[in-house]
C-alpha positions as CSV (number, residue, x, y, z in Angstrom):
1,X,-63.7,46.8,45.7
2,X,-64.6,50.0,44.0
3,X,-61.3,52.2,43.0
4,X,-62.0,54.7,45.4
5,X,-62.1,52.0,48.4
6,X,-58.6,51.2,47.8
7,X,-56.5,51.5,50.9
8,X,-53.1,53.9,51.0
9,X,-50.8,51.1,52.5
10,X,-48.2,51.1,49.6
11,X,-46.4,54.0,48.8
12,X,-47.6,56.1,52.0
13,X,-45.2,58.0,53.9
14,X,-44.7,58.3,57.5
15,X,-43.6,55.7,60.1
16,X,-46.8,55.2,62.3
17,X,-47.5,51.8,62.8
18,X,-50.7,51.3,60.9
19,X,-53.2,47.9,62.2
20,X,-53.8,45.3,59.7
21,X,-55.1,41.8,60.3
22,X,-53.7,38.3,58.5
23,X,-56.7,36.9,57.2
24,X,-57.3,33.5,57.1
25,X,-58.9,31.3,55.0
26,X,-58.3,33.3,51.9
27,X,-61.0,32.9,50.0
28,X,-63.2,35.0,52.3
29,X,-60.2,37.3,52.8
30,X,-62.5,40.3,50.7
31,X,-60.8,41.7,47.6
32,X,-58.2,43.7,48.8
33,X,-56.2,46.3,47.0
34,X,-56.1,45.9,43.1
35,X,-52.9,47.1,42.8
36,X,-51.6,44.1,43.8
37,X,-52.5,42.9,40.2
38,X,-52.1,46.2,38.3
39,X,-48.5,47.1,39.3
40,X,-47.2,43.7,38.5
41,X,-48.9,43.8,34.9
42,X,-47.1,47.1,34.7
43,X,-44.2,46.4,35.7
44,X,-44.2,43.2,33.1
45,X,-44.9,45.9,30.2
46,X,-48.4,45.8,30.1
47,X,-50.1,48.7,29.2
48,X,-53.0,50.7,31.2
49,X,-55.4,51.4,28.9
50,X,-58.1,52.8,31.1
51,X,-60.2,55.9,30.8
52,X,-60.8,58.6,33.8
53,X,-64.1,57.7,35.0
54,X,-64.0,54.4,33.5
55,X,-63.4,51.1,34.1
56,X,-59.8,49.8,34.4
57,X,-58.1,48.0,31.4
58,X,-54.6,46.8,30.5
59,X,-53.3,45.4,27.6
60,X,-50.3,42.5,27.2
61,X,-47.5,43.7,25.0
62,X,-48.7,41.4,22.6
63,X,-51.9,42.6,22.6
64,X,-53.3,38.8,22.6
65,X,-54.7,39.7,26.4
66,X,-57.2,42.1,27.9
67,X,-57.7,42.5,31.6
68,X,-60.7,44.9,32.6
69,X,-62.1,45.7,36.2
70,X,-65.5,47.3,36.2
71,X,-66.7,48.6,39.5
72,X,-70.0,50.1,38.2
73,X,-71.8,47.9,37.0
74,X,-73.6,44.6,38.7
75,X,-72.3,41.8,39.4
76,X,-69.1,43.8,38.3
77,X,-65.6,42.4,38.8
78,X,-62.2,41.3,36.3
79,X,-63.2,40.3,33.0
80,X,-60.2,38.4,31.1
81,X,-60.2,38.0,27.4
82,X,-57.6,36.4,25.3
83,X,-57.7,36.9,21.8
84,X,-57.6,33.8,19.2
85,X,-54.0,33.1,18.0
86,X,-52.3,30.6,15.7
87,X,-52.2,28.1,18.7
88,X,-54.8,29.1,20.8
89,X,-59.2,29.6,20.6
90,X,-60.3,32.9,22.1
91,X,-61.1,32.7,25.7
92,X,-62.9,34.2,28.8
93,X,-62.4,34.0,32.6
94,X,-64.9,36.5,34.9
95,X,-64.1,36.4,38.5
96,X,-66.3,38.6,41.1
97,X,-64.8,41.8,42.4
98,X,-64.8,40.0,46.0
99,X,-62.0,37.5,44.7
100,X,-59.1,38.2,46.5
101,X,-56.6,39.9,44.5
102,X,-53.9,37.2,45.8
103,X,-56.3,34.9,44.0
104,X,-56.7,36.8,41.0
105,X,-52.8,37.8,40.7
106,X,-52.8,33.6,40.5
107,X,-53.7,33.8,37.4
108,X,-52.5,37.1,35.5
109,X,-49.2,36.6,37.0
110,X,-49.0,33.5,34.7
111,X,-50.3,35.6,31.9
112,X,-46.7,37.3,31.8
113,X,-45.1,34.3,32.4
114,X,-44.3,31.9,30.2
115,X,-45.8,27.8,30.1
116,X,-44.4,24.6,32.0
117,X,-43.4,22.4,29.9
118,X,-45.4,20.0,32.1
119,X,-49.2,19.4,31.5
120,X,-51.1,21.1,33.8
121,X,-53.0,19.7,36.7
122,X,-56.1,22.3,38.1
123,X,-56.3,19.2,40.7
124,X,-53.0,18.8,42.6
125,X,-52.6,21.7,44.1
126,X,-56.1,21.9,45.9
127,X,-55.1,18.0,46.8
128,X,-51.9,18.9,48.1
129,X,-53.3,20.8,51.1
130,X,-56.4,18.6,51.9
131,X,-59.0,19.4,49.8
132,X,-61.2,17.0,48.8
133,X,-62.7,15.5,45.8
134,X,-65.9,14.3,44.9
135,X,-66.9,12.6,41.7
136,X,-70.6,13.3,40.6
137,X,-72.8,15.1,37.3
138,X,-69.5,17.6,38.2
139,X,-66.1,16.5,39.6
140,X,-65.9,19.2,42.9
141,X,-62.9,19.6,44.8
142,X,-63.7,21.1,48.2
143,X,-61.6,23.6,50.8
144,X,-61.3,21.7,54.2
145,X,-63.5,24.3,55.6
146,X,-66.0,23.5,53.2
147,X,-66.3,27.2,52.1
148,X,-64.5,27.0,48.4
149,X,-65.1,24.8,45.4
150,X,-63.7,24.4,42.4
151,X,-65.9,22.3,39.8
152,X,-65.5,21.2,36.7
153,X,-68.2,20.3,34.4
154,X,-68.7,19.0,30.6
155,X,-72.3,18.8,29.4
156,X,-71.4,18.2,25.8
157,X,-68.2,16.8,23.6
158,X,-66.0,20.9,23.7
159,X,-68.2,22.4,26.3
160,X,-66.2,21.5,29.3
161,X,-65.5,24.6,32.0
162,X,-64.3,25.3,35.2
163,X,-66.7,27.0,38.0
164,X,-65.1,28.2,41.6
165,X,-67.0,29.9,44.1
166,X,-66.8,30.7,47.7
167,X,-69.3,31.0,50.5
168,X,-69.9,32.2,54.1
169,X,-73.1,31.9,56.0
170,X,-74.5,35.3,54.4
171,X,-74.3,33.4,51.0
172,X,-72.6,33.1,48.1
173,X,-69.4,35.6,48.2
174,X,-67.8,35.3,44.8
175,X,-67.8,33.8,41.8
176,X,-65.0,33.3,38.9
177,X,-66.1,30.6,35.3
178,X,-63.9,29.6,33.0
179,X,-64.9,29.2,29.4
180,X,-63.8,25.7,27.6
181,X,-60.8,27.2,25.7
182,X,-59.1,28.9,28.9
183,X,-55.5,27.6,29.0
184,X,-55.4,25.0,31.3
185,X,-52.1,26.2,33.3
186,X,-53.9,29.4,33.6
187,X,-56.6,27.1,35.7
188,X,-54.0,25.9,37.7
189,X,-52.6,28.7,38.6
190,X,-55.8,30.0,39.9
191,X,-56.3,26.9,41.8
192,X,-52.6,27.0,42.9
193,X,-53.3,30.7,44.3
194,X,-57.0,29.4,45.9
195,X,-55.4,26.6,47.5
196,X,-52.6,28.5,49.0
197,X,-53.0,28.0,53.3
198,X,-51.0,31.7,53.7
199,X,-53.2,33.9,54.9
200,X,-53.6,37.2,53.3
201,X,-53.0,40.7,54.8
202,X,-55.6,43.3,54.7
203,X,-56.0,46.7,56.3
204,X,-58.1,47.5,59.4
205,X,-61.7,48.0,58.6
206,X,-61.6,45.4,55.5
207,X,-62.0,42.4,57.0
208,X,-65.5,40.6,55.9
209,X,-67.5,40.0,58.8
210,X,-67.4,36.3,58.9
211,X,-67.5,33.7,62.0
212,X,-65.3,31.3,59.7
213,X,-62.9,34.0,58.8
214,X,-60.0,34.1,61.5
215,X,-57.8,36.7,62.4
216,X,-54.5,37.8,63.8
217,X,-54.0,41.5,64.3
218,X,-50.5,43.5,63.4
219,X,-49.1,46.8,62.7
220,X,-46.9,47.3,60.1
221,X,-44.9,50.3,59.0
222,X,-45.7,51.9,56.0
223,X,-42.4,51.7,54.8
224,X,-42.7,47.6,55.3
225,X,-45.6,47.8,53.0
226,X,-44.1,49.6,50.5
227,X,-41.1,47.5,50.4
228,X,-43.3,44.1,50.3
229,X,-45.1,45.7,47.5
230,X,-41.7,47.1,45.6
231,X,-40.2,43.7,46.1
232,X,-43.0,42.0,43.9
233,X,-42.6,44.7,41.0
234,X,-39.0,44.0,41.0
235,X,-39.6,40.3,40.6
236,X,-41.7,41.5,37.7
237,X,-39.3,43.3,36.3
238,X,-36.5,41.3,36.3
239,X,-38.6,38.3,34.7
240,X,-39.5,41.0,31.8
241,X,-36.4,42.0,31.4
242,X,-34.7,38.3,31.2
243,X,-37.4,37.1,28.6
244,X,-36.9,40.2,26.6
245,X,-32.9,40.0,26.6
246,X,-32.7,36.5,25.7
247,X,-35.7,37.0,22.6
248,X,-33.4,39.7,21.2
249,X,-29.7,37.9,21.8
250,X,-32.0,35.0,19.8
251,X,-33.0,37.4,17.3
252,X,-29.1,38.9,17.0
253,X,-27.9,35.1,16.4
254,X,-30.3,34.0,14.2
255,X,-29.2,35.2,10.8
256,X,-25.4,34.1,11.6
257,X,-27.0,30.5,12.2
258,X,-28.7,31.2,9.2
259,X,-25.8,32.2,7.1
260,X,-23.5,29.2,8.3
261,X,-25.9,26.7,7.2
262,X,-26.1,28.1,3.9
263,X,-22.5,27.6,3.2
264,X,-22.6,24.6,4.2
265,X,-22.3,24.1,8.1
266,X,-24.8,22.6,10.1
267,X,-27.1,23.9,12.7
268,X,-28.6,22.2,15.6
Protein backbone atom coordinates (compact mmCIF):
# COMPACT_ATOMS: atom_id res chain seq x y z
CA UNK A 1 0.00 0.00 0.00
CA UNK A 2 1.47 3.23 -1.22
CA UNK A 3 2.11 5.91 1.82
CA UNK A 4 -0.50 8.11 0.78
CA UNK A 5 -3.27 5.05 0.91
CA UNK A 6 -2.70 4.74 4.50
CA UNK A 7 -5.89 4.96 6.46
CA UNK A 8 -6.36 7.74 9.52
CA UNK A 9 -7.57 5.10 12.13
CA UNK A 10 -4.85 5.73 14.77
CA UNK A 11 -4.34 8.90 16.24
CA UNK A 12 -7.72 10.45 14.67
CA UNK A 13 -9.89 12.40 16.88
CA UNK A 14 -13.52 12.47 17.25
CA UNK A 15 -15.91 9.79 18.58
CA UNK A 16 -17.95 8.69 15.41
CA UNK A 17 -18.08 5.13 15.05
CA UNK A 18 -16.02 4.48 11.98
CA UNK A 19 -16.93 0.76 9.91
CA UNK A 20 -14.09 -1.71 9.67
CA UNK A 21 -14.34 -5.30 8.79
CA UNK A 22 -12.26 -8.50 10.62
CA UNK A 23 -10.74 -10.09 7.80
CA UNK A 24 -10.33 -13.52 7.63
CA UNK A 25 -7.94 -15.67 6.35
CA UNK A 26 -5.03 -13.32 6.76
CA UNK A 27 -3.09 -13.85 4.17
CA UNK A 28 -5.50 -12.19 1.73
CA UNK A 29 -6.33 -9.60 4.43
CA UNK A 30 -4.42 -6.78 1.81
CA UNK A 31 -1.51 -4.84 3.44
CA UNK A 32 -2.99 -2.66 5.77
CA UNK A 33 -1.46 0.27 7.47
CA UNK A 34 2.38 0.25 7.73
CA UNK A 35 2.45 1.90 10.74
CA UNK A 36 1.72 -1.06 12.40
CA UNK A 37 5.45 -1.94 11.74
CA UNK A 38 7.06 1.50 11.79
CA UNK A 39 5.81 2.72 15.22
CA UNK A 40 6.87 -0.39 16.87
CA UNK A 41 10.54 -0.14 15.27
CA UNK A 42 10.31 3.34 16.72
CA UNK A 43 9.32 2.88 19.61
CA UNK A 44 12.22 -0.01 20.09
CA UNK A 45 14.88 2.87 19.12
CA UNK A 46 15.10 2.34 15.67
CA UNK A 47 15.78 5.11 13.68
CA UNK A 48 13.66 6.51 10.51
CA UNK A 49 16.00 7.16 8.10
CA UNK A 50 13.82 8.05 5.18
CA UNK A 51 13.83 10.85 2.74
CA UNK A 52 10.65 13.24 1.78
CA UNK A 53 9.59 11.85 -1.49
CA UNK A 54 11.41 8.73 -0.95
CA UNK A 55 11.17 5.51 0.04
CA UNK A 56 10.82 4.58 3.80
CA UNK A 57 13.95 3.29 5.77
CA UNK A 58 14.77 2.58 9.37
CA UNK A 59 17.81 1.65 10.90
CA UNK A 60 18.38 -0.81 14.21
CA UNK A 61 20.28 0.86 16.97
CA UNK A 62 22.94 -1.29 16.12
CA UNK A 63 23.01 -0.53 12.76
CA UNK A 64 23.38 -4.37 11.83
CA UNK A 65 19.56 -4.03 10.26
CA UNK A 66 17.94 -2.06 7.46
CA UNK A 67 14.23 -2.14 6.75
CA UNK A 68 13.06 -0.18 3.51
CA UNK A 69 9.49 0.10 1.93
CA UNK A 70 9.46 1.31 -1.61
CA UNK A 71 6.13 2.05 -3.03
CA UNK A 72 7.37 3.30 -6.43
CA UNK A 73 8.83 1.02 -8.00
CA UNK A 74 7.49 -2.59 -9.46
CA UNK A 75 7.02 -5.25 -7.77
CA UNK A 76 7.82 -2.86 -4.83
CA UNK A 77 7.37 -3.81 -1.25
CA UNK A 78 9.85 -4.29 2.36
CA UNK A 79 13.23 -5.08 1.52
CA UNK A 80 15.16 -6.44 4.77
CA UNK A 81 18.92 -6.49 4.96
CA UNK A 82 21.07 -7.58 7.77
CA UNK A 83 24.53 -6.72 7.73
CA UNK A 84 27.39 -9.53 8.23
CA UNK A 85 28.55 -9.64 11.91
CA UNK A 86 30.93 -11.75 13.98
CA UNK A 87 28.23 -14.47 14.22
CA UNK A 88 26.15 -13.96 11.47
CA UNK A 89 26.43 -14.01 7.11
CA UNK A 90 24.66 -11.00 5.56
CA UNK A 91 21.11 -11.65 4.72
CA UNK A 92 18.01 -10.62 2.67
CA UNK A 93 14.16 -11.18 3.12
CA UNK A 94 11.79 -9.25 0.31
CA UNK A 95 8.20 -9.58 1.02
CA UNK A 96 5.48 -7.95 -1.55
CA UNK A 97 3.80 -4.66 -0.44
CA UNK A 98 0.34 -6.85 -0.36
CA UNK A 99 1.84 -8.82 2.77
CA UNK A 100 -0.15 -7.98 5.57
CA UNK A 101 1.60 -5.80 7.84
CA UNK A 102 0.49 -8.33 10.80
CA UNK A 103 2.57 -10.71 8.81
CA UNK A 104 5.40 -8.54 8.18
CA UNK A 105 5.44 -7.08 11.94
CA UNK A 106 6.02 -11.27 12.49
CA UNK A 107 9.09 -10.84 11.60
CA UNK A 108 10.68 -7.27 12.47
CA UNK A 109 9.10 -7.51 15.83
CA UNK A 110 11.64 -10.37 16.41
CA UNK A 111 14.34 -8.17 14.97
CA UNK A 112 14.10 -5.99 18.30
CA UNK A 113 13.73 -8.88 20.25
CA UNK A 114 16.10 -10.98 21.43
CA UNK A 115 16.68 -15.12 20.36
CA UNK A 116 15.04 -18.38 22.06
CA UNK A 117 17.28 -20.25 23.38
CA UNK A 118 15.40 -23.00 21.67
CA UNK A 119 16.19 -23.97 18.00
CA UNK A 120 13.80 -22.75 15.80
CA UNK A 121 11.09 -24.62 13.99
CA UNK A 122 9.64 -22.50 10.64
CA UNK A 123 7.33 -25.87 10.66
CA UNK A 124 5.38 -26.13 13.94
CA UNK A 125 3.52 -23.35 14.05
CA UNK A 126 1.86 -23.68 10.47
CA UNK A 127 1.31 -27.58 11.93
CA UNK A 128 -0.17 -26.43 14.97
CA UNK A 129 -3.28 -25.01 13.30
CA UNK A 130 -3.73 -27.58 10.45
CA UNK A 131 -1.64 -26.89 7.73
CA UNK A 132 -0.40 -29.46 5.87
CA UNK A 133 2.86 -30.74 4.70
CA UNK A 134 3.95 -32.28 1.61
CA UNK A 135 7.31 -33.79 0.91
CA UNK A 136 8.48 -33.34 -2.79
CA UNK A 137 11.64 -31.52 -5.09
CA UNK A 138 10.40 -28.75 -2.18
CA UNK A 139 9.05 -29.55 1.36
CA UNK A 140 5.50 -27.20 1.08
CA UNK A 141 3.42 -26.65 3.99
CA UNK A 142 -0.02 -25.57 2.97
CA UNK A 143 -2.99 -23.16 4.67
CA UNK A 144 -6.13 -25.31 5.12
CA UNK A 145 -7.76 -23.11 2.57
CA UNK A 146 -5.18 -23.95 0.24
CA UNK A 147 -4.44 -20.31 -0.40
CA UNK A 148 -0.73 -19.93 1.45
CA UNK A 149 2.43 -21.83 1.15
CA UNK A 150 5.41 -21.73 2.70
CA UNK A 151 8.21 -23.82 0.87
CA UNK A 152 11.48 -24.55 1.44
CA UNK A 153 13.93 -25.61 -1.09
CA UNK A 154 17.83 -26.54 -1.34
CA UNK A 155 19.20 -26.98 -4.83
CA UNK A 156 22.81 -27.15 -3.83
CA UNK A 157 24.97 -27.96 -0.39
CA UNK A 158 24.45 -23.67 1.33
CA UNK A 159 21.73 -22.73 -1.14
CA UNK A 160 18.82 -23.66 0.87
CA UNK A 161 15.79 -20.81 1.14
CA UNK A 162 12.46 -20.29 2.19
CA UNK A 163 9.65 -19.09 -0.45
CA UNK A 164 5.89 -18.05 0.93
CA UNK A 165 3.30 -16.86 -1.30
CA UNK A 166 -0.38 -16.41 -1.26
CA UNK A 167 -3.11 -16.70 -3.80
CA UNK A 168 -6.75 -15.96 -4.65
CA UNK A 169 -8.50 -16.78 -7.79
CA UNK A 170 -7.17 -13.43 -9.55
CA UNK A 171 -3.67 -14.95 -9.11
CA UNK A 172 -0.73 -14.79 -7.32
CA UNK A 173 -1.24 -11.88 -4.38
CA UNK A 174 2.09 -11.67 -2.72
CA UNK A 175 5.28 -12.86 -2.51
CA UNK A 176 8.12 -12.75 0.42
CA UNK A 177 11.97 -15.18 -0.25
CA UNK A 178 14.32 -15.77 2.09
CA UNK A 179 17.95 -15.94 1.29
CA UNK A 180 20.01 -19.09 2.80
CA UNK A 181 21.65 -17.06 5.68
CA UNK A 182 18.26 -15.49 7.06
CA UNK A 183 18.18 -16.38 10.77
CA UNK A 184 16.07 -19.18 11.12
CA UNK A 185 13.88 -17.80 14.21
CA UNK A 186 13.33 -14.83 12.02
CA UNK A 187 11.51 -17.62 9.62
CA UNK A 188 9.61 -18.70 12.28
CA UNK A 189 8.35 -15.89 13.27
CA UNK A 190 7.04 -15.12 10.00
CA UNK A 191 5.54 -18.38 9.80
CA UNK A 192 4.23 -18.00 13.46
CA UNK A 193 2.52 -14.50 12.22
CA UNK A 194 1.20 -16.42 8.66
CA UNK A 195 -0.21 -19.13 10.57
CA UNK A 196 -1.96 -17.14 13.05
CA UNK A 197 -6.12 -18.08 12.62
CA UNK A 198 -6.97 -14.15 14.20
CA UNK A 199 -8.30 -12.38 11.74
CA UNK A 200 -7.03 -9.01 10.94
CA UNK A 201 -8.84 -5.64 11.13
CA UNK A 202 -8.90 -3.32 8.24
CA UNK A 203 -10.84 -0.18 7.36
CA UNK A 204 -13.90 0.09 5.14
CA UNK A 205 -12.97 0.19 1.47
CA UNK A 206 -9.68 -2.01 2.02
CA UNK A 207 -10.84 -5.24 1.88
CA UNK A 208 -9.48 -7.25 -1.35
CA UNK A 209 -12.25 -8.38 -3.32
CA UNK A 210 -12.01 -12.05 -2.78
CA UNK A 211 -14.87 -14.95 -2.59
CA UNK A 212 -12.45 -16.87 -0.06
CA UNK A 213 -11.88 -13.77 2.00
CA UNK A 214 -14.69 -13.59 4.76
CA UNK A 215 -15.84 -10.88 6.60
CA UNK A 216 -17.46 -9.54 9.77
CA UNK A 217 -18.37 -5.93 9.83
CA UNK A 218 -17.79 -3.44 13.08
CA UNK A 219 -17.44 0.08 14.07
CA UNK A 220 -14.98 1.08 16.24
CA UNK A 221 -14.19 4.40 17.91
CA UNK A 222 -11.37 6.13 17.02
CA UNK A 223 -10.30 6.42 20.32
CA UNK A 224 -10.32 2.33 20.50
CA UNK A 225 -7.99 2.37 17.62
CA UNK A 226 -5.72 4.62 19.03
CA UNK A 227 -5.56 2.91 22.21
CA UNK A 228 -5.09 -0.74 20.48
CA UNK A 229 -2.33 0.88 18.52
CA UNK A 230 -0.71 2.88 21.74
CA UNK A 231 -0.96 -0.35 23.68
CA UNK A 232 1.56 -2.12 21.12
CA UNK A 233 4.12 0.82 21.28
CA UNK A 234 4.08 0.61 24.90
CA UNK A 235 4.86 -3.14 24.78
CA UNK A 236 7.65 -1.93 22.62
CA UNK A 237 8.87 0.31 24.80
CA UNK A 238 8.87 -1.38 27.83
CA UNK A 239 10.89 -4.44 26.16
CA UNK A 240 13.56 -1.50 25.01
CA UNK A 241 13.70 -0.15 28.03
CA UNK A 242 14.17 -3.63 30.16
CA UNK A 243 17.01 -4.86 27.66
CA UNK A 244 18.67 -1.55 27.82
CA UNK A 245 18.56 -1.27 31.78
CA UNK A 246 19.77 -4.67 32.42
CA UNK A 247 22.93 -4.15 29.45
CA UNK A 248 23.93 -1.05 31.47
CA UNK A 249 23.45 -2.53 35.33
CA UNK A 250 25.74 -5.47 33.51
CA UNK A 251 28.09 -2.89 32.27
CA UNK A 252 28.08 -1.02 35.98
CA UNK A 253 28.99 -4.55 37.60
CA UNK A 254 31.38 -5.68 35.39
CA UNK A 255 34.57 -4.05 36.48
CA UNK A 256 33.74 -4.74 40.31
CA UNK A 257 33.59 -8.59 39.19
CA UNK A 258 36.58 -7.77 37.46
CA UNK A 259 38.41 -6.28 40.30
CA UNK A 260 37.45 -9.08 42.89
CA UNK A 261 38.84 -11.72 40.85
CA UNK A 262 41.99 -10.07 40.57
CA UNK A 263 42.63 -10.09 44.16
CA UNK A 264 41.90 -13.09 44.41
CA UNK A 265 38.07 -13.94 44.68
CA UNK A 266 36.34 -15.92 42.33
CA UNK A 267 33.68 -15.14 39.85
CA UNK A 268 31.03 -17.31 38.44
Amino acid sequence: MKKNQQWAGWGATGQQAQQHYLVEPRHLAGGGDLRYVTEYLRAAGWKDKSKPGGPMVFDSPDKSVRLGYDPYVQPGGWAIRGRQTVRQEAWHATLSRAVPVEIVAGLTDALTQPRSAHAPNVWAPLQEHGWATEQGQHVTARSPDGNAFVRFHQSAPGQAHWWAGARNEHGRVWEATFTPTTPMHLVQAFSTALADPQPVMRPLGHVPPSKHVRTTSVSVLPSELSAWQQARITTARAATWARNSFATNRARTRPGAQQYAAQGGRTR
